[in-house]
ROBA-433387 format. One record per residue: residue in one letter; chain; x, y, z of N, C-alpha, C, O in turn. Coordinates in steps of 0.05 Angstrom, whole numbers, plus 5000, padded with zeros to 4 digits. Last residue first. Example, Ala and Ser with C-alpha at 12.3 -4.5 7.8 and 13.67 -1.06 7.14 Angstrom:
2
 type mol n.east n.north n.up ca.east ca.north ca.up c.east c.north c.up o.east o.north o.up
    S   A   5257    4955 5142    5273     4979  5143   5258    5001 5157   5268    5023 5161
    A   A   5264    4886 5156    5246     4910  5156   5264    4934 5156   5285    4934 5169
//
This chain:
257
 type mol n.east n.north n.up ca.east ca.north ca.up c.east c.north c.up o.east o.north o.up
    X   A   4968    4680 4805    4999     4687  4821   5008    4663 4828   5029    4660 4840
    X   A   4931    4718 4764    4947     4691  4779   4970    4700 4787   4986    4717 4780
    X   A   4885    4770 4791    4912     4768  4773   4922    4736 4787   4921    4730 4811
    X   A   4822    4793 4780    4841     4771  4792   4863    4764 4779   4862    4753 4757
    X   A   4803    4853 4763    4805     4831  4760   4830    4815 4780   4850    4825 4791
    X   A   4801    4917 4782    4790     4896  4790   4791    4863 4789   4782    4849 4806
    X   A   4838    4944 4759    4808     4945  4743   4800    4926 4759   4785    4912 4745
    X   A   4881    4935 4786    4873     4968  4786   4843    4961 4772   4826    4977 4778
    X   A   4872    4865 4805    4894     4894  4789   4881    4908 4794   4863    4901 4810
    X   A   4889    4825 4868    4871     4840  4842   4886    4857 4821   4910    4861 4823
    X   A   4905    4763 4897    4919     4793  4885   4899    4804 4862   4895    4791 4841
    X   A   4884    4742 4966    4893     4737  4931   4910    4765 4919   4922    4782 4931
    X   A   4859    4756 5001    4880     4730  5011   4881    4729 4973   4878    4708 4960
    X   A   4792    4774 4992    4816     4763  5007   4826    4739 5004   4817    4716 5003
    X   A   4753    4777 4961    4780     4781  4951   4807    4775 4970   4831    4772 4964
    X   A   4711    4758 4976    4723     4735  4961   4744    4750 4945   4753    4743 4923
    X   A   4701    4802 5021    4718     4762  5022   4722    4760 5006   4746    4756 5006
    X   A   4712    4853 4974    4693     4834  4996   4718    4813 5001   4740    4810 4992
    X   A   4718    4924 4944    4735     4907  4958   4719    4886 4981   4712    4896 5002
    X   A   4704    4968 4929    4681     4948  4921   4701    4917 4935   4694    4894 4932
    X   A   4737    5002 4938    4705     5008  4947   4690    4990 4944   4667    4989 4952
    X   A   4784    4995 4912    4784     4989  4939   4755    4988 4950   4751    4975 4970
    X   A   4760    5001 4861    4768     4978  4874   4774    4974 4908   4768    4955 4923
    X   A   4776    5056 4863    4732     5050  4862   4750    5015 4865   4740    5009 4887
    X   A   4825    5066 4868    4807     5071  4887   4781    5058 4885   4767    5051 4904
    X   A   4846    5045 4831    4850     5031  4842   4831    5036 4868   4823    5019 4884
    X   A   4833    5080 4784    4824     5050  4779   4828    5033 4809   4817    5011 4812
    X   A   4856    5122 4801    4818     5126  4800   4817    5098 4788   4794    5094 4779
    X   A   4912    5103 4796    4897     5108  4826   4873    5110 4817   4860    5092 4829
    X   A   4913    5099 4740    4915     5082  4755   4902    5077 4782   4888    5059 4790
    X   A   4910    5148 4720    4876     5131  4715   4893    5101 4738   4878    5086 4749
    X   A   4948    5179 4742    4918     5186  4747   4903    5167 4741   4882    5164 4753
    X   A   4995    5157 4719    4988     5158  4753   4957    5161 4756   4944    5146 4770
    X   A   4973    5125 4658    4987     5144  4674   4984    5141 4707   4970    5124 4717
    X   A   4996    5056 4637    4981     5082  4638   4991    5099 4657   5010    5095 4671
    X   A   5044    5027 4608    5010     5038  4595   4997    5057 4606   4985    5074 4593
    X   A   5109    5059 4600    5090     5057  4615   5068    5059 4604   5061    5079 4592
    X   A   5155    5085 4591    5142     5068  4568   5114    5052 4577   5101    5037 4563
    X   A   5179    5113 4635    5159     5132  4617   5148    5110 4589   5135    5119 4570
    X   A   5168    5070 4695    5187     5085  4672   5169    5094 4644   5150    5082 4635
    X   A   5164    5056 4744    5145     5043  4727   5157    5048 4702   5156    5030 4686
    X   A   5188    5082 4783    5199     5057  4776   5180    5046 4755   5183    5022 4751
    X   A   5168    5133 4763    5192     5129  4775   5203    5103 4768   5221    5100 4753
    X   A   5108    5122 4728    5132     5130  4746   5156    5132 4747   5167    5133 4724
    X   A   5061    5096 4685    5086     5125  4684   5102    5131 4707   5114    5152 4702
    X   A   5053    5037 4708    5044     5061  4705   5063    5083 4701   5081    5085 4717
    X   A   5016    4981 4705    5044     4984  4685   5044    5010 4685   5035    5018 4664
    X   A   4978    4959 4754    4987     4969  4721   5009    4972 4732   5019    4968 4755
    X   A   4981    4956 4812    4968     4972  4801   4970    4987 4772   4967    5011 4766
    X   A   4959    4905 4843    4980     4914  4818   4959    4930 4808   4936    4927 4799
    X   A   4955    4885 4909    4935     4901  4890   4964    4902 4873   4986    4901 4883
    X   A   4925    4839 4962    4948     4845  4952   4932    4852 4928   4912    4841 4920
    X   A   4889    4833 5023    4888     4838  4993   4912    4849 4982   4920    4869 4993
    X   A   4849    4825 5078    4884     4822  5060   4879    4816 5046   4864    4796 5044
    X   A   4808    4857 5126    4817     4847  5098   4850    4854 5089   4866    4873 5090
    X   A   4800    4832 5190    4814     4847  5174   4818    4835 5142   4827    4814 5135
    X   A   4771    4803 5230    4754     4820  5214   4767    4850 5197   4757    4872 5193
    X   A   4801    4763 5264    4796     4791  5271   4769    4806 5242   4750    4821 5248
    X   A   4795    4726 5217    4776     4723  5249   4777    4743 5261   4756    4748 5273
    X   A   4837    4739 5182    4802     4733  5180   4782    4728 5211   4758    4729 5218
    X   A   4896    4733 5198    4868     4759  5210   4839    4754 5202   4821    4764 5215
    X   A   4911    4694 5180    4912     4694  5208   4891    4717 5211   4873    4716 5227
    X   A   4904    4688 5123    4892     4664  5143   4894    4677 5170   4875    4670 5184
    X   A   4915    4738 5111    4892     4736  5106   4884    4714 5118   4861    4714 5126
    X   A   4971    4728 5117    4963     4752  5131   4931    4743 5133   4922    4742 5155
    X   A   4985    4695 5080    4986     4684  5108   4972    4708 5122   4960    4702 5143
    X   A   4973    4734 5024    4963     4708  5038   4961    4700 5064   4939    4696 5073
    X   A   5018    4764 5040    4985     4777  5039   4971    4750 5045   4960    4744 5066
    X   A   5061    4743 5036    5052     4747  5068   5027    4750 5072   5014    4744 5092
    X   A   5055    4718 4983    5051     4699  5004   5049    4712 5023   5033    4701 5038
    X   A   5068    4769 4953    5045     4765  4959   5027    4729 4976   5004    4721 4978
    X   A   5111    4780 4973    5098     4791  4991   5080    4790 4986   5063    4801 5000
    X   A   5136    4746 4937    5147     4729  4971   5126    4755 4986   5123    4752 5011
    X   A   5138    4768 4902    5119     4748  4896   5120    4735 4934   5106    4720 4947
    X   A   5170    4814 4904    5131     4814  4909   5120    4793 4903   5096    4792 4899
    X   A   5218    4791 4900    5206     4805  4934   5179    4806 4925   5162    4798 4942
    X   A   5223    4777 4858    5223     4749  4874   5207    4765 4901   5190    4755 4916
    X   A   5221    4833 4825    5199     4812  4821   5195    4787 4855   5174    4782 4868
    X   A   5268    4846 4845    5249     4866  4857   5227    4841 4852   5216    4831 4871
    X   A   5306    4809 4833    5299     4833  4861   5274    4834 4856   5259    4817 4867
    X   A   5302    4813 4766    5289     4802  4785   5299    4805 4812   5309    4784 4804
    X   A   5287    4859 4722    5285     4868  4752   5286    4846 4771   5274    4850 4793
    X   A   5257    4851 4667    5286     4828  4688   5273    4845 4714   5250    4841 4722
    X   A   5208    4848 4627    5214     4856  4660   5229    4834 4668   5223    4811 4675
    X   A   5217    4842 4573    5206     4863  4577   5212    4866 4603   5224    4887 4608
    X   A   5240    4794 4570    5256     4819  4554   5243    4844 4563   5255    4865 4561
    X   A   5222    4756 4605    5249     4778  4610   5261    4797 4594   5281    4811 4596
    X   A   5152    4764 4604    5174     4758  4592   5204    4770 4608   5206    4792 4621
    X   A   5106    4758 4662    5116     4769  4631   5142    4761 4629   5154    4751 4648
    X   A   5064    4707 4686    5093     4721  4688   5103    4726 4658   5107    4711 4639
    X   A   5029    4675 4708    5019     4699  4696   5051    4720 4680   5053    4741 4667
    X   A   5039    4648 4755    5024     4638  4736   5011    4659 4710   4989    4657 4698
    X   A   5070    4683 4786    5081     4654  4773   5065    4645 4741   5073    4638 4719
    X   A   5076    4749 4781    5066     4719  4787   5076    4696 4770   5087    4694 4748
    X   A   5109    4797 4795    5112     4776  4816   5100    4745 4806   5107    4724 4816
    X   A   5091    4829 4758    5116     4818  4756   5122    4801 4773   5141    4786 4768
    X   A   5038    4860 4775    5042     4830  4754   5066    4817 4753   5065    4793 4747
    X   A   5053    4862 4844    5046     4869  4813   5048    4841 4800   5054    4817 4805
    X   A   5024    4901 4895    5036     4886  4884   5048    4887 4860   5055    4910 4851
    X   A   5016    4936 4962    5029     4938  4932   5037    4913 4916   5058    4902 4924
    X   A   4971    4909 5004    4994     4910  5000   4993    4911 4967   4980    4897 4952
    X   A   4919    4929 5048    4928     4924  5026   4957    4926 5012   4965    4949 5010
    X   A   4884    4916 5099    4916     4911  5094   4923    4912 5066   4936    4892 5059
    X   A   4831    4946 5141    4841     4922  5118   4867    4930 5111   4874    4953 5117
    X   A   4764    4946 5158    4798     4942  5160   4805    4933 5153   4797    4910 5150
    X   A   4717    4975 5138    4723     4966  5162   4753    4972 5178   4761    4988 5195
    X   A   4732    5000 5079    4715     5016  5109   4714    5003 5130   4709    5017 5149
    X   A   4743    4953 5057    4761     4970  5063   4748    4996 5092   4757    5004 5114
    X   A   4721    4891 5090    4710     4916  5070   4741    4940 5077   4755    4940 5097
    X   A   4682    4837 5104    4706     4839  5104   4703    4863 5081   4689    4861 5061
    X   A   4623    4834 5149    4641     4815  5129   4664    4833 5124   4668    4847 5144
    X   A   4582    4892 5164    4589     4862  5175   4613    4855 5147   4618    4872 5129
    X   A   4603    4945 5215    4595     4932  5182   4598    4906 5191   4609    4896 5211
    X   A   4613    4967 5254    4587     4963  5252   4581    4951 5229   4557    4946 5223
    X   A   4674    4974 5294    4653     4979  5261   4629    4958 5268   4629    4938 5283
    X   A   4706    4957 5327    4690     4980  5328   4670    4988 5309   4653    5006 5312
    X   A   4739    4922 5307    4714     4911  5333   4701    4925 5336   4680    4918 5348
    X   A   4758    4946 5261    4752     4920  5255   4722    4918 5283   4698    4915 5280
    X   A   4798    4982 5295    4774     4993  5276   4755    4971 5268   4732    4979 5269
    X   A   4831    4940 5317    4808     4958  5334   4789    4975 5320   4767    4982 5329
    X   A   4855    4928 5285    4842     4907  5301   4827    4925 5311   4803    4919 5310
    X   A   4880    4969 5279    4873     4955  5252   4852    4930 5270   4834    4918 5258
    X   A   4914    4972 5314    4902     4999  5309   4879    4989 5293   4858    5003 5294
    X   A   4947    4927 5317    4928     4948  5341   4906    4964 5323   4881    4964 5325
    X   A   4975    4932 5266    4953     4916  5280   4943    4918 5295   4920    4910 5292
    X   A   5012    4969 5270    4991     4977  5259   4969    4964 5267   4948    4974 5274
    X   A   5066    4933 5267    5064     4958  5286   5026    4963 5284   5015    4956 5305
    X   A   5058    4890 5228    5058     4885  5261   5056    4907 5275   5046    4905 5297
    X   A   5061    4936 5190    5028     4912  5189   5028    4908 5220   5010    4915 5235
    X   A   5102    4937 5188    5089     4960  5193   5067    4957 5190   5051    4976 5186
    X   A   5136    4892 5177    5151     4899  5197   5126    4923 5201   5129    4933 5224
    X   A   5115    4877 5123    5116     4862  5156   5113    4883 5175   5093    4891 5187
    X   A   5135    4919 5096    5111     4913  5102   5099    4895 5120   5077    4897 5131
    X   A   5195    4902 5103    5185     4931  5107   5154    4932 5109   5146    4949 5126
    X   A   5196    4856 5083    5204     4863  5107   5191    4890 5118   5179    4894 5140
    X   A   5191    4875 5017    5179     4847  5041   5176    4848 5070   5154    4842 5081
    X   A   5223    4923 5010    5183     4907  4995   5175    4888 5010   5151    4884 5016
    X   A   5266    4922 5042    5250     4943  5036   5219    4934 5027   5197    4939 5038
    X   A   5286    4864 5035    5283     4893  5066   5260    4905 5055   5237    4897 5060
    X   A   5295    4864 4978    5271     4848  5001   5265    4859 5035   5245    4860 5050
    X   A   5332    4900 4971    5300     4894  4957   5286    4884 4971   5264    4894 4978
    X   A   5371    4865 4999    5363     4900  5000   5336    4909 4997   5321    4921 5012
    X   A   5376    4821 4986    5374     4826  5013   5358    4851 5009   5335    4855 5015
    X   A   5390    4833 4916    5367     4824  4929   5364    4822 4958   5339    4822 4961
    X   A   5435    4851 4926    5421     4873  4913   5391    4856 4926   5376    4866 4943
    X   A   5473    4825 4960    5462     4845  4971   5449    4870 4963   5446    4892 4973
    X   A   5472    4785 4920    5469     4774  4957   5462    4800 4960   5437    4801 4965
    X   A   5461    4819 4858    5486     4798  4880   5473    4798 4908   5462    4819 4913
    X   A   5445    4809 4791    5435     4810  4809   5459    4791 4835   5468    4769 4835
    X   A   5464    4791 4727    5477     4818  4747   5472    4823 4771   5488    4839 4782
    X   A   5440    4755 4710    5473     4755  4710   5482    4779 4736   5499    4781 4753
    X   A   5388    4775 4713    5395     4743  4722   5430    4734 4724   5441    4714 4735
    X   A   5390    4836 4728    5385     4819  4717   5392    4786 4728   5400    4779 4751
    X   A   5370    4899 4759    5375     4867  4774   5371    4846 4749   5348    4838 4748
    X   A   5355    4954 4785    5364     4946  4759   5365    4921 4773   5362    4920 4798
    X   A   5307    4975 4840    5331     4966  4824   5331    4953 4797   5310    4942 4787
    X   A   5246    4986 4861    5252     4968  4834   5279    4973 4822   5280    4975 4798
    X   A   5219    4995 4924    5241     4997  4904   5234    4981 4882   5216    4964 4884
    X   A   5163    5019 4957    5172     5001  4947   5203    5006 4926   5202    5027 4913
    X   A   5097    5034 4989    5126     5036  4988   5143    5015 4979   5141    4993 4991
    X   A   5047    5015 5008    5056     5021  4981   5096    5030 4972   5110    5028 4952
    X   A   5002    4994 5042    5033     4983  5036   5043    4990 5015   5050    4971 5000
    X   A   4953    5017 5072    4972     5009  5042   4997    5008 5037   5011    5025 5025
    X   A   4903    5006 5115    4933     5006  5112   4942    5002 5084   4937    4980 5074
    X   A   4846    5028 5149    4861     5020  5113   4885    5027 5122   4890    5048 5134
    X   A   4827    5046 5195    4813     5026  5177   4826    5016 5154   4817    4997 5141
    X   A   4850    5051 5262    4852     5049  5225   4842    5035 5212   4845    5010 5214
    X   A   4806    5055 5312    4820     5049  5298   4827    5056 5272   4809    5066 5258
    X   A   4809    5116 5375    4789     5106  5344   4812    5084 5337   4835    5086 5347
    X   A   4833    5138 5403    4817     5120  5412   4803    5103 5390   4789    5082 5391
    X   A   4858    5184 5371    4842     5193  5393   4814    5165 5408   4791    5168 5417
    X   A   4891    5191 5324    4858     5177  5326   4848    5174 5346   4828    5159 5346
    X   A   4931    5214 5343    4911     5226  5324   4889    5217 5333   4871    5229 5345
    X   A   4956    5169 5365    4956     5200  5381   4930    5210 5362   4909    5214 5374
    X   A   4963    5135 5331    4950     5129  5353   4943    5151 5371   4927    5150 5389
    X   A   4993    5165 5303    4978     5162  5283   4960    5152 5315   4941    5167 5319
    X   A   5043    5157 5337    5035     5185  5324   5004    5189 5312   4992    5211 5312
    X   A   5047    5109 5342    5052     5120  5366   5035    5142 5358   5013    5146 5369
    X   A   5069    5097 5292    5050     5082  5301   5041    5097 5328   5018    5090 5332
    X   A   5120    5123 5293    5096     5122  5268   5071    5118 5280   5053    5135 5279
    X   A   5149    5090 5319    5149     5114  5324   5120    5133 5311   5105    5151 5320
    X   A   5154    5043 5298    5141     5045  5332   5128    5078 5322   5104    5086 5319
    X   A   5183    5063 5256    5158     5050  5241   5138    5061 5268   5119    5075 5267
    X   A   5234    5072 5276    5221     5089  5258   5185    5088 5256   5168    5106 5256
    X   A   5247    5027 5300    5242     5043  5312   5226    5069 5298   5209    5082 5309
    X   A   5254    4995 5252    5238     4985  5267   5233    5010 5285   5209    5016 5284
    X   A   5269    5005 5187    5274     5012  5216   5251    5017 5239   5235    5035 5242
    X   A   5250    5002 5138    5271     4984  5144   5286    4989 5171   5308    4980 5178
    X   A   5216    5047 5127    5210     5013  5125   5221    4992 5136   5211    4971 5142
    X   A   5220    5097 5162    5233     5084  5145   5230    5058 5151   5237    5047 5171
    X   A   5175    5161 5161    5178     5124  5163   5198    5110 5148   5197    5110 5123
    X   A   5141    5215 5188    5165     5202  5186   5161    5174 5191   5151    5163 5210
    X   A   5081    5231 5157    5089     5221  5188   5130    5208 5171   5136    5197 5150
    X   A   5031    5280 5155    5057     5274  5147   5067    5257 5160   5064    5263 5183
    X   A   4962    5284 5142    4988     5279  5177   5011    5267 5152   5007    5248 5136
    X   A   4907    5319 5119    4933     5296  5122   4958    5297 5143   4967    5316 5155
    X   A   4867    5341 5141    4856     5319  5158   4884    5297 5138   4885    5272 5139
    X   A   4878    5402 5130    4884     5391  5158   4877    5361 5170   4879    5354 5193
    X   A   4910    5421 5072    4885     5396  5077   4891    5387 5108   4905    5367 5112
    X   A   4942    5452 5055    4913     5457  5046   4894    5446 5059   4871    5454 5062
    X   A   4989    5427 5070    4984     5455  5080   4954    5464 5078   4943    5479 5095
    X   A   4987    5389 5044    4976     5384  5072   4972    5408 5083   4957    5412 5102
    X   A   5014    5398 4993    4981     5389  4998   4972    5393 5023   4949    5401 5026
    X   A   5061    5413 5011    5043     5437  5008   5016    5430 4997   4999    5446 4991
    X   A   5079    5361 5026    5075     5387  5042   5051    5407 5030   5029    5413 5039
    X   A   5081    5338 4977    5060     5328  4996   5061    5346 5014   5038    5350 5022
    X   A   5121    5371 4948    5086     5370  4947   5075    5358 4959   5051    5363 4957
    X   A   5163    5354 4972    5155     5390  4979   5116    5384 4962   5094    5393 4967
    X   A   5189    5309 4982    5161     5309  4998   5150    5338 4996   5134    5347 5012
    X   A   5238    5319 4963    5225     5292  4947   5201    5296 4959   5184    5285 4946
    X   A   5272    5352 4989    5254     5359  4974   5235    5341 4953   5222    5349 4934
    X   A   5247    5337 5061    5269     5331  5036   5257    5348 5011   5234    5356 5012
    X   A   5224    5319 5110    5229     5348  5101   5250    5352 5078   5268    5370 5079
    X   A   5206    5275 5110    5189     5289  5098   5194    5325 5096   5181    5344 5088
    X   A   5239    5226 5087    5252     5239  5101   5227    5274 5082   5229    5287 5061
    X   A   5202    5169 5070    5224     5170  5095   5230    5195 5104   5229    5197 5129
    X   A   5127    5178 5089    5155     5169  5072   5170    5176 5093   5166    5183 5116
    X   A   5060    5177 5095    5090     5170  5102   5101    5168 5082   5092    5160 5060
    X   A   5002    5209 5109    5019     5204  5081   5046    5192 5094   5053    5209 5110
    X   A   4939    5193 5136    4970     5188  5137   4983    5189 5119   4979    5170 5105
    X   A   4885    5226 5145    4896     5213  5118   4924    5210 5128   4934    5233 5129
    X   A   4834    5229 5174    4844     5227  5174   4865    5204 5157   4865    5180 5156
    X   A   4769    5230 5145    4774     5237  5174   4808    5244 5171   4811    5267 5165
    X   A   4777    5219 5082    4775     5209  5095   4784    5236 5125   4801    5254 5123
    X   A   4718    5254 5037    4739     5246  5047   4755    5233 5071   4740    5239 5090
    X   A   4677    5260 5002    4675     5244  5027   4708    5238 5040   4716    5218 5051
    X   A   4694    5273 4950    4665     5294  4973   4671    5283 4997   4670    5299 5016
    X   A   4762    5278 4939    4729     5274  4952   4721    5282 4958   4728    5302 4972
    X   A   4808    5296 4962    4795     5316  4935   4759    5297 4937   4738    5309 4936
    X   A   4846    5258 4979    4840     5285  4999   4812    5300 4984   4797    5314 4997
    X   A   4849    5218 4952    4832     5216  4963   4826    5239 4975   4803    5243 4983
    X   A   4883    5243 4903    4850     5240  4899   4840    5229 4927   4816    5232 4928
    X   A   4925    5256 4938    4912     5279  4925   4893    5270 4920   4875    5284 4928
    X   A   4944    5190 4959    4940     5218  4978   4916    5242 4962   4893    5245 4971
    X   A   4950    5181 4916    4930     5168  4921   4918    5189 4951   4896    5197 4958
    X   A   4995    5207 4882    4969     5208  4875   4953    5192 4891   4935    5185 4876
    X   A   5036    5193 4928    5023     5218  4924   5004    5213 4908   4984    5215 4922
    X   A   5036    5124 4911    5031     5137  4940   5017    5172 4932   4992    5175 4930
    X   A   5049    5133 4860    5023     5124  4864   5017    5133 4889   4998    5148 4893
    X   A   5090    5188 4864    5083     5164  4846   5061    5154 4856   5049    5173 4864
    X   A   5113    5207 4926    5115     5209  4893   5103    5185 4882   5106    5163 4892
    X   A   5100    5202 4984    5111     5229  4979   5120    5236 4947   5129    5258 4940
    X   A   5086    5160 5004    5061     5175  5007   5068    5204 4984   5052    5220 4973
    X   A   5102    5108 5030    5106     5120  5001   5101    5146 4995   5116    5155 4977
    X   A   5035    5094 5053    5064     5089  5062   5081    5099 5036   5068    5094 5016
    X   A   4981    5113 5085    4994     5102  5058   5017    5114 5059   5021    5138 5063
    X   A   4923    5101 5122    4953     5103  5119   4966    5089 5090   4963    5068 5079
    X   A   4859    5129 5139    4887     5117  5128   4905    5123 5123   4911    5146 5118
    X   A   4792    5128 5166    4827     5140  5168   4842    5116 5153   4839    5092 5155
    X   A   4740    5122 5146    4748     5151  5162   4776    5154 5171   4785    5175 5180
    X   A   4714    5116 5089    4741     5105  5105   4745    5129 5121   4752    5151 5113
    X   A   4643    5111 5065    4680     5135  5075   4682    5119 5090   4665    5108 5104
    X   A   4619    5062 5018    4619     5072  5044   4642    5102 5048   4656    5109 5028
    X   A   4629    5043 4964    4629     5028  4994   4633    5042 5015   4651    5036 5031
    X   A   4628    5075 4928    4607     5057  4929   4607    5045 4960   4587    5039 4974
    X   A   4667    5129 4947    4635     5124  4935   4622    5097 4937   4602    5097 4951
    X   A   4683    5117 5014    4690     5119  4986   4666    5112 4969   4649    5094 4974
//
């Protein structure tokens, strides 16, 4: 990726609307693109994935892969496929981008709106970090770079501002809480993630990527899909240690959490 090197394979989970697909389309559209690009979502012959199809139709180095976050066999299954590809090679970039944002106020939120949420944003990135770590360990012993870099290996998990403590907007503007309590509980895994793999020579970095026009971001949104991902990409390029084990935004800065 321009400043830091090509990532010769990644996985991005979501893959099939909203930041996930835009991050698929600008990375495919580089000069440098990656070797091999994983797009996942859950059901890729749906019509929620007809444009990540007919990107891939264009582009033989993206792999569609069936994944549901919340099924362990799903994920093996994933992992199996993507290990078939890389032909001995490891993954260098994992993105945890897949995610819900339910309605959920402080009156309205029940036992099994938040379980649910947290399956999916917390659990769900566990659960496909532990499948992946092979793969992720082994691009890590195989690289030639020194210190901690997305072109090595690395874990980046979806965050946001709505998760932090020390930073936390208003409830008039973001109830959702579901969804908030799960990214603040996933940006402690990113943490624990970052004490235990630093010695493998994997970066953990948890990313917010704005306030953006989506799906769950909703059309009052500051910015669009496009400047978000080309903010989030030249960040991943310039991604060191002293980002691990914290949370950045799309421009780079250090968000409290």
């Amino acid at each position: 990726m321009a400043a830091g090197g090509n990532i010769q394979s990644i996985l991005v989970t979501g893959g099939n609307r909203g930041i996930g697909l835009e991050l698929v389309k600008q990375l495919v559209e580089r000069p440098n693109p990656p070797e091999w690009l994983f797009a996942a979502c859950r059901d890729p012959e749906g019509a929620r994935a007809q444009e990540l199809k007919n990107l891939a139709s264009k582009h033989p180095n993206i792999v569609i892969l069936q994944l549901e976050a919340t099924d362990p066999g799903s994920i093996q299954t994933a992992a199996k496929k993507v290990e078939a590809h890389l032909g001995g090679s490891g993954l260098n970039l994992l993105i945890n981008n897949a995610g819900v944002m339910p309605e959920s106020t402080l009156e309205s939120a029940t036992p099994a709106d938040m379980l649910d949420v947290y399956k999916i944003n917390l659990v769900g990135p566990m659960l496909i970090t532990q499948a992946f770590l092979p793969l992720l360990k082994k691009a890590a012993q195989g690289s030639s770079q020194t210190g901690l870099s997305c072109g090595k290996a690395a874990i980046i998990n979806m965050s946001t501002i709505g998760g932090s403590i020390g930073n936390a907007p208003s409830m008039s503007t973001f109830q959702v809480i579901s969804y908030r309590c799960s990214k603040i509980a996933l940006n402690m895994l990113t943490r624990c993630q970052s004490l235990g793999y630093k010695e493998d020579g994997i970066l953990c970095t948890a990313l917010h990527p704005g306030w953006v026009k989506t799906e769950l971001g909703t059309a009052k949104a500051e910015l669009t899909v496009d400047e978000s991902v080309r903010g989030i990409l030249k960040v991943l390029s310039s991604l060191s240690e002293k980002h691990h084990g914290i949370v950045v935004n799309w421009e780079g800065r250090t968000v409290p959490w």
